[in-house]
C-alpha positions as CSV (number, residue, x, y, z in Angstrom):
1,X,0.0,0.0,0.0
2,X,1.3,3.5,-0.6
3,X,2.5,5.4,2.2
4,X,0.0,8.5,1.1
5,X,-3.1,5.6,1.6
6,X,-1.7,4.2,4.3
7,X,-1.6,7.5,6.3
8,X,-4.9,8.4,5.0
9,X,-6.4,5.0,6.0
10,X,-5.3,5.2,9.0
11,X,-6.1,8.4,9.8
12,X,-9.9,7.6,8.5
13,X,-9.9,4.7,10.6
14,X,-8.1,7.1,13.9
15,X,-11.9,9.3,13.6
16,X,-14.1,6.5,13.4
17,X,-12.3,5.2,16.0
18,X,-13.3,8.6,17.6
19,X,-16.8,8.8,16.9
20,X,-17.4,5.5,17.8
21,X,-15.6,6.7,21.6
22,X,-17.4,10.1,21.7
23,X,-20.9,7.6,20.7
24,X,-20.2,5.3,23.6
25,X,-19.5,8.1,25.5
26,X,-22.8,10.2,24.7
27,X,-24.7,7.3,25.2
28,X,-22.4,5.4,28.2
29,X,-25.9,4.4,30.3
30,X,-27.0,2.2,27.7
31,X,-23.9,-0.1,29.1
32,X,-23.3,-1.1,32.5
33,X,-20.9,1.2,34.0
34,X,-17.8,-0.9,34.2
35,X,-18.2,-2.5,30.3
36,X,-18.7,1.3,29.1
37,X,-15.2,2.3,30.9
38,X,-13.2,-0.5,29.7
39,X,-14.7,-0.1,26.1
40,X,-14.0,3.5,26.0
41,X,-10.6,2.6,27.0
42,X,-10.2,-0.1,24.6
43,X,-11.5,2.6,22.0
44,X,-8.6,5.3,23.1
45,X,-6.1,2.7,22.5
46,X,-7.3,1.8,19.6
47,X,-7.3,5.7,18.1
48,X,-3.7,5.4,19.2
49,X,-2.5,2.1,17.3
50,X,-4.3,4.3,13.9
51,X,-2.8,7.4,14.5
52,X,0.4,5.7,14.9
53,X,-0.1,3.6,11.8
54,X,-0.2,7.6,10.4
55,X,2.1,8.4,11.1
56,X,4.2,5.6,10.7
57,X,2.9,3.9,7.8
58,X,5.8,2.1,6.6
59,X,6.5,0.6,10.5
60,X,5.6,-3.1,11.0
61,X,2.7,-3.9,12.7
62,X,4.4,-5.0,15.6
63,X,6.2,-1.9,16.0
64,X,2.7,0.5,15.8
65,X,1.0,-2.2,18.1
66,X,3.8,-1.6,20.9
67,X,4.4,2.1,20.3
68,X,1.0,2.6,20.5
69,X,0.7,0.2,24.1
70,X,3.7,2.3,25.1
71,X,1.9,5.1,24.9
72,X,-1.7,4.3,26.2
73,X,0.3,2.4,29.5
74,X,2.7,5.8,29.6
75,X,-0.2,7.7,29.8
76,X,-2.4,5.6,32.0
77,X,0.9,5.5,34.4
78,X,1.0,9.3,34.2
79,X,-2.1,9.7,35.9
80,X,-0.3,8.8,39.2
81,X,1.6,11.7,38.7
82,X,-0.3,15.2,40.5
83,X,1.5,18.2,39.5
84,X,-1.0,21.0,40.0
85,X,-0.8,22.2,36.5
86,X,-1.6,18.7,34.9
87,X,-4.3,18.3,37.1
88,X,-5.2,21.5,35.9
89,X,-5.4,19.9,32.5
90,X,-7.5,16.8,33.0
91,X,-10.2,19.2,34.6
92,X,-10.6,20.0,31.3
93,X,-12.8,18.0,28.9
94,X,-10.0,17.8,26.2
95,X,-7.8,17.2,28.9
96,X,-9.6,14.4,30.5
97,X,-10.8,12.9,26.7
98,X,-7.1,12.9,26.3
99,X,-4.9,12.5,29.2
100,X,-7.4,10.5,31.6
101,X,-8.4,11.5,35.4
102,X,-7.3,8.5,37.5
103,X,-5.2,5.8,37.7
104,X,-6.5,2.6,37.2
105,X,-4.7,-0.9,36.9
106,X,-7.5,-2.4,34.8
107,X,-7.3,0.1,32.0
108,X,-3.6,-1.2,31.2
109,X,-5.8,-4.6,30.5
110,X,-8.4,-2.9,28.4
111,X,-5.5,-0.8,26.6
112,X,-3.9,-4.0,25.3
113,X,-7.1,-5.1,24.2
114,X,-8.1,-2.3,22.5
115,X,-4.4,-2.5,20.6
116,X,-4.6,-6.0,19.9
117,X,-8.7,-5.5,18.2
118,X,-7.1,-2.3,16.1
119,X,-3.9,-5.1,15.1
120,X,-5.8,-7.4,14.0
121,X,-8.5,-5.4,11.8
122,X,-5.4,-3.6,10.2
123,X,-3.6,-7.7,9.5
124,X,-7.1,-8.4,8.0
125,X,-7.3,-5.2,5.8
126,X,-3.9,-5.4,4.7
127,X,-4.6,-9.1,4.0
128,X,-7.9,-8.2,2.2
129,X,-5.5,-5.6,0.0
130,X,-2.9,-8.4,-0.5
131,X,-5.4,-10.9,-2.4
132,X,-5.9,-11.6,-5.5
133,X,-8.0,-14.3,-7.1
134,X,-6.2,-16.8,-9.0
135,X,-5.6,-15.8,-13.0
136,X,-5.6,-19.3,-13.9
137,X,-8.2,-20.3,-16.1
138,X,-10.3,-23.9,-15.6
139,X,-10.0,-26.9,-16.8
């Protein structure tokens, strides 16, 4: 795949990947409490694998799955951290959409999860790209 699609894929797939989140998010009482969390997190670090795949088209698909675990446990782990201006930050809804509120061990689960689902629909795209029916004729 070109590098030019490949960013633009991914980047198409990084805001659906949004508006399915800001979806769940609008509508998080249709869900039990704890599923809508850990599917929202799932969904954040799944917008991070695509907009890492952006920007790093031509990286395998190993490397954008770990860079983009890196950074969903970096931030998750940064939430521990309470220097008054980055609370400052999180109170806002940007800030909290972005950077999180509170530390929580189960979102490092979810944040795999959500990396792994976003790996493995890229494998099957790029796999779906890859084929081509046979030119042989029959018989």
């Amino acid at each position: 795949m070109a590098t030019r699609t490949a960013r633009l894929g991914h980047a198409a797939a990084a805001v659906a990947t949004i508006v399915l989140g800001l979806a769940l998010r609008a509508n998080r009482r249709a869900l039990p409490a704890a599923l809508a969390d850990v599917l929202g997190d799932a969904l954040w670090a799944a917008m991070m694998f695509w907009w890492i795949g952006a920007l790093a088209p031509r990286a395998s698909l190993r490397a954008r799955a770990g860079a983009a675990l890196a950074v969903a446990w970096a931030v998750e782990l940064s939430q521990r951290w309470r220097a008054p201006w980055l609370v400052a930050l999180r109170a806002t809804r940007l800030g909290h959409l972005v950077l999180g509120a509170d530390f929580d061990a189960r979102d490092l689960a979810a944040y795999a999860v959500g990396v792994a689902g976003a790996a493995a629909c890229a494998a099957a795209f790029a796999a779906v790209l890859a084929w081509r029916p046979s030119r042989a004729r029959p018989g």
